[in-house]
C-alpha positions in Angstrom: -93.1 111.6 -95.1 -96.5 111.6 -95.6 -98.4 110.6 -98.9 -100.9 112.3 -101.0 -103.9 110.0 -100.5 -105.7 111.4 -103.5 -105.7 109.9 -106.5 -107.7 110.8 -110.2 -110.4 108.4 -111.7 -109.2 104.5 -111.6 -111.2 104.2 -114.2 -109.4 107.6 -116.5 -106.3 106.0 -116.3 -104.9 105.7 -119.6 -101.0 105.0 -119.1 -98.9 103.0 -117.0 -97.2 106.0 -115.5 -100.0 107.4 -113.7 -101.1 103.4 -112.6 -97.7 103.1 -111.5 -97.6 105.7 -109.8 -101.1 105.1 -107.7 -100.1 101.3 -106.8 -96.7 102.7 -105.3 -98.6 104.9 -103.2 -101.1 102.4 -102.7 -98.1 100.2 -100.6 -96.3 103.1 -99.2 -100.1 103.7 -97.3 -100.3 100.5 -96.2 -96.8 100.1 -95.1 -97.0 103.7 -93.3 -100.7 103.5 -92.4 -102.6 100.0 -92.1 -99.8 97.5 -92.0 -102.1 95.4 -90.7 -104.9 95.7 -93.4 -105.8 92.9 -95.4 -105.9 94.8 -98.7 -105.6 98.4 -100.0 -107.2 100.2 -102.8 -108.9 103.6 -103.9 -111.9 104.3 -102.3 -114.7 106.7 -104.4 -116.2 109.3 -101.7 -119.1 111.0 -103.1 -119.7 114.8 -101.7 -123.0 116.8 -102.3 -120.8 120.2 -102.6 -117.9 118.9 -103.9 -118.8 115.9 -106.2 -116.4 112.6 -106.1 -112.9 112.2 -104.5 -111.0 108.9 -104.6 -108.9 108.5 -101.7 -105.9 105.5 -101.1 -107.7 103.6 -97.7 -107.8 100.2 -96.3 -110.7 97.7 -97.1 -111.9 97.4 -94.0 -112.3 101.1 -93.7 -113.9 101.8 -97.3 -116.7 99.2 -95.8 -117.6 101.3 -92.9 -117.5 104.7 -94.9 -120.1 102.6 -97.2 -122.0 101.7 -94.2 -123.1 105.4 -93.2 -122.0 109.1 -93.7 -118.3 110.0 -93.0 -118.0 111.7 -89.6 -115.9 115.1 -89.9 -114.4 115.4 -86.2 -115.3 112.0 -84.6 -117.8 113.6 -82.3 -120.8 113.0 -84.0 -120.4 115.9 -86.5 -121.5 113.8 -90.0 -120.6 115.8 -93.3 -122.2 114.9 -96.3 -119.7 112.3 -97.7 -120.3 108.7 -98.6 -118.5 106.3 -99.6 -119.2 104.6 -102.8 -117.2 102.2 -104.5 -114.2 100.8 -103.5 -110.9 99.7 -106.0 -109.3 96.9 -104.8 -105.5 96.2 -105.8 -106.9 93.7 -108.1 -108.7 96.3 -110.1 -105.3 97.9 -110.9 -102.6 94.9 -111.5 -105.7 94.0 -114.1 -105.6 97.1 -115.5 -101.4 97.0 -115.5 -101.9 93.8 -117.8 -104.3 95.5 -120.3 -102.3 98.6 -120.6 -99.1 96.8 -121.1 -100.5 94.8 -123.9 
């Protein structure tokens, strides 16, 4: 079954429900997706029309969205989207330890 790669604002998260729930989906994708990948986090795509999305992706693919535009239909068709920041996993088991405090 597919997963919902979207996710809301690492940095809105306020209880471990909604972390929870983003790190499970963070391993189902790489389990399903990138077994292979040598981490998994949130990525921040920024969009002139739309403003920010954060998206579940692999490290190694956050760098080359970083790198240049996002291409819409892999022929050379660039949208407007870049991507920004990346999350690693890291970013979230800290955040787990602060919130369960």
């Amino acid at each position: 079954m597919p997963i919902n790669p979207f996710v809301c604002n690492p940095e809105r998260i306020v209880d471990l429900v909604e972390l929870e729930d983003v790190l499970a989906r963070m391993e189902t994708y790489r389990k399903e997706y990138e077994p292979d990948a040598s981490e998994v986090g949130v990525l921040l795509i920024q969009n002139r029309q739309l403003g920010a999305i954060y998206i579940i992706e692999s490290k190694e693919n956050a760098e080359r969205k970083k790198d240049k535009p996002i291409s819409d239909d892999g022929m050379g068709n660039r949208s407007c989207e870049w991507g920004v920041r990346f999350y690693p996993r890291s970013y979230f088991e800290r955040l787990r330890e602060r919130l369960s405090d």
